[in-house]
N, C-alpha and C positions, 0 to 999 in steps of 0.2 A: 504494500500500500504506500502511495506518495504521501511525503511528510505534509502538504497542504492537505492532502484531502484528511489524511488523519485527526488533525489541526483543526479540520471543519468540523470532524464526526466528534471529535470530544467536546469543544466547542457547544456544540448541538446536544450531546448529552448530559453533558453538567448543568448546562444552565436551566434543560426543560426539566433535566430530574432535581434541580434545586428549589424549584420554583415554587412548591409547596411551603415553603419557609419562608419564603420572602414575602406570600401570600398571606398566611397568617400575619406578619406584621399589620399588613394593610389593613388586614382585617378589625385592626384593632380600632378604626378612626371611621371607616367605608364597608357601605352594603354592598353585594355582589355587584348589583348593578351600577352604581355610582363606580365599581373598581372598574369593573371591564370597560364603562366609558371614557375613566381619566388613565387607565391602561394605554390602551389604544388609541389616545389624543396623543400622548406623552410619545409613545412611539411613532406617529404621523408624522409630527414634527419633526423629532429627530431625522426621520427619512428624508424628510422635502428639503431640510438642510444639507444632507449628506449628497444629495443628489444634487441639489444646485451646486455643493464644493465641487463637484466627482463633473460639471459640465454635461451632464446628462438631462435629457427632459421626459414627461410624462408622456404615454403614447397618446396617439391621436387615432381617429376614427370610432365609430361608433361598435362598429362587429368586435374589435380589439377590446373596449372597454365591456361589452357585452358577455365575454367571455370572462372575463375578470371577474365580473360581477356576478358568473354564476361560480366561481371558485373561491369565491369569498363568503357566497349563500352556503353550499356543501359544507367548507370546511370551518364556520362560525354559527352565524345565521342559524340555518338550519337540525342543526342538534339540541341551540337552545328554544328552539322555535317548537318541537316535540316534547323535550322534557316539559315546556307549559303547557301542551295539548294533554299529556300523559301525566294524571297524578301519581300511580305507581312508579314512574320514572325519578322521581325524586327520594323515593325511598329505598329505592335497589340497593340489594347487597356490594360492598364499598367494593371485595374483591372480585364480583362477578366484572363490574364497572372495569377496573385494572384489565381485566381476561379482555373483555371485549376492547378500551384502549391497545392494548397489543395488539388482538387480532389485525388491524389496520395491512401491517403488510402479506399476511397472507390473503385483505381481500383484493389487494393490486395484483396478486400474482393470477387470483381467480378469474378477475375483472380482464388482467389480459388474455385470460385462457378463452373465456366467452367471447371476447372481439378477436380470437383467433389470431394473436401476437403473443406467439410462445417464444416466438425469435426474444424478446423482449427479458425475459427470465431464463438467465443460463441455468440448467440441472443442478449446477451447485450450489446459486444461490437460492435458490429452492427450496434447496434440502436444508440448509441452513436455516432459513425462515421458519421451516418445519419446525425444526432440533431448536430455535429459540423459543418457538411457539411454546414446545414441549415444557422448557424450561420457567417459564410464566406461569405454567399452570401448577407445575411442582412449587412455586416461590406461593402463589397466595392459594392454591389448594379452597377452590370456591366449589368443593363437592356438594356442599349442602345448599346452593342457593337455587332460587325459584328458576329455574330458565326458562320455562313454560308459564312467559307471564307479560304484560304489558313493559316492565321498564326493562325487561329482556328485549324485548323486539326492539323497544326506541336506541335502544343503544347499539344491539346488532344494525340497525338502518345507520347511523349516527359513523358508523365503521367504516359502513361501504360508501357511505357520502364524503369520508373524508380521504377513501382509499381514492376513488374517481376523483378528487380535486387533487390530488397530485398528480395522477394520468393527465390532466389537463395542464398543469404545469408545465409535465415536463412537451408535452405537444406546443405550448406557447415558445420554451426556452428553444423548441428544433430549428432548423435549418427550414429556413422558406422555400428552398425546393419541395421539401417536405409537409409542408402547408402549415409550418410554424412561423413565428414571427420574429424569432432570433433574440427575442427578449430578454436581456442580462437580468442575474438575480436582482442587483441593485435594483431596478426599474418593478421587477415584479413586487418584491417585498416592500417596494414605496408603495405599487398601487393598492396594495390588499390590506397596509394600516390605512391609507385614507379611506376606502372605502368600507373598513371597519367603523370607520369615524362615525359612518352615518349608519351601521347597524346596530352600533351601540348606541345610538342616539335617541333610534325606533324603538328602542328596548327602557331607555331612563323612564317614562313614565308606568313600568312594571317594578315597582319599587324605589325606582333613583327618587325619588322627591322624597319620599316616608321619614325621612331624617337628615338632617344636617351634616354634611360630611366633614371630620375633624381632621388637622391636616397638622402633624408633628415633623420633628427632624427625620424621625426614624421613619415615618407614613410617606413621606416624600423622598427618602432615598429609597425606600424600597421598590416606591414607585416609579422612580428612574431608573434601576436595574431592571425590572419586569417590562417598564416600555420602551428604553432604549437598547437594550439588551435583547430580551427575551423577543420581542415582539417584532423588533428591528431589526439588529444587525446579525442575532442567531438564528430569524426565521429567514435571514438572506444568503446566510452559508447552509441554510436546510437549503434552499433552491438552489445553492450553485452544487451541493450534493445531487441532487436529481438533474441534474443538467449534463454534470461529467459521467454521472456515472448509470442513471433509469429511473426510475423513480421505484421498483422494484428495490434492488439494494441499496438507494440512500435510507427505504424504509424502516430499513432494521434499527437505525439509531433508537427509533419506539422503544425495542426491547432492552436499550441498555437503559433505558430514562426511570423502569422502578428499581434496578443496580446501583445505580446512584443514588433514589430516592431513600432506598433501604438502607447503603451502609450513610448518608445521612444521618437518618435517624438513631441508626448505631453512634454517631460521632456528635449528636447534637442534640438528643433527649436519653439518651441512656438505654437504646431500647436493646434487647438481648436477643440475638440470633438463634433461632434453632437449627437443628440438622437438618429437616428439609428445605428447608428457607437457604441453607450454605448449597445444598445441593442443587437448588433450584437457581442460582444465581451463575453457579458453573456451567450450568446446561446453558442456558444463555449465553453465557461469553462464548461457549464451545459453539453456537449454531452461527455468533458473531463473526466469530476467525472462519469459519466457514465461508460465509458468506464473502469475508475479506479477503479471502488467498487471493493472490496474482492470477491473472488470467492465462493459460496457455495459450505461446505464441504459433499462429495456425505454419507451416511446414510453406515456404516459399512454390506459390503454381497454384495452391488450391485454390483456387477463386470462389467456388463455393461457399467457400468458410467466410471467405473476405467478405463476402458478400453478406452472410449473415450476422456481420460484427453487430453488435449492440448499438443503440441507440446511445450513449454516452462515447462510442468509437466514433462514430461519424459526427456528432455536434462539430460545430466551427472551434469551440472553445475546449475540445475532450484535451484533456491532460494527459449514492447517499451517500 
């Protein structure tokens, strides 16, 4: 694995498996709603600044923004837009919730199988997703929860809407021969905070007035980590991860994010590991390196092979 891309995936893992912690700060001043709207301002910002440094401008066209805006619906929007439709959604079992958050990239891998772009997922990263998968399920072991229930289904929908907003990602990041639009991460992860701007906007009066929002040193620096950070410039190395490399294996970063979250909590409330939980943390890393091996170089002549290279091979900019 190249040391940037590595750089990107740790990057991407620490900060979404940290964010639990920094959340709860917020939480101490700001309701959900009031967080995700000055979240996602906080990171807008930072974007629109980053991008006028960087000489770059927002795209144009309506079809362009169109698409944007339905990868912004799937991957925000939309999952909170069902947990209000679904009151059992709100009370779901915490670790079915986790299961179904991982699932994410095994539903890219399915989602390409249905659009019949298997070329898209090499056999090994596959397997790997699998062998992470496995390892998710041994870590929060949610044998006992309802899955034959309403906040099962909203959340299994919630999976594959956010699996399909990465497939759209990476189809914007492609090559315009391609019917992509060659769009740099910088430019996507600007358009997707502003236009979080105005979903969380749509969403303030579902609780954001109910109270006064309290705003401390600590409430506002966390808040600048979570939006210029998290929101910003880590969800802009997630998409230059799906750009170089599919959207299929930049997806695994998901499985390392409750790795991180866990030995957090080891490192930052005292919490004590069991042997399943160690075991189920290995399966993980093991499906990760999996997924990371080096690619084999195809034998000079076969053009076949060539031809099949991955979609992160042929990008303009090929180096999750």
């Amino acid at each position: 694995m190249r040391f940037d891309s590595a750089a990107r995936f740790a990057a991407v893992a620490l900060m979404w498996g940290s964010s639990y912690f920094w959340i709860k700060i917020v939480f101490g001043g700001l309701n959900s709603a009031q967080f995700s709207f000055f979240r996602i301002l906080v990171g807008a910002v930072a974007m629109l600044g980053i991008l006028a440094l960087g000489r770059e401008r927002l795209p144009r066209g309506a079809g362009v923004w169109a698409r944007l805006v339905l990868i912004a619906f799937l991957a925000n929007a939309l999952p909170v837009l069902l947990v209000e439709l679904v009151d059992d959604a709100v009370g779901a079992d915490a670790d079915m919730v986790s299961v179904f958050n991982a699932s994410v990239p095994l539903c890219v891998v399915l989602l390409c199988l249905a659009a019949r772009r298997a070329d898209r997922v090499p056999a090994r990263v596959a397997a790997g997703l699998v062998v992470g998968f496995a390892g998710v399920l041994v870590l929060y072991a949610p044998w006992g929860a309802e899955w034959l229930s309403a906040g099962a289904a909203v959340n299994a929908a919630a999976a594959v809407a956010y699996g399909w907003s990465m497939l759209l990602m990476e189809k914007l990041m492609g090559a315009e021969e391609g019917g992509g639009k060659a769009m740099t991460p910088l430019v996507l992860a600007t358009t997707q905070a502003v236009i979080g701007v105005g979903w969380a906007g749509i969403n303030m009066p579902n609780g954001g007035f109910d109270s006064t929002p309290h705003f401390s040193a600590s409430i506002i620096g966390a808040l600048l980590v979570l939006g210029v950070l998290n929101t910003g410039l880590v969800y802009m190395c997630f998409a230059w991860l799906i750009r170089e490399e599919g959207a299929a294996k930049a997806s695994g970063v998901l499985y390392a994010v409750p790795v991180v979250l866990t030995l957090g909590m080891v490192l930052l409330e005292d919490y004590v590991l069991g042997a399943r939980e160690i075991v189920g943390m290995a399966v993980i890393v093991a499906g990760l390196i999996l997924t990371r091996l080096p690619q084999r170089t195809a034998p000079a002549g076969r053009t076949r092979s060539a031809d099949r290279a991955t979609p992160a091979a042929k990008s303009p900019a090929a180096v999750r």
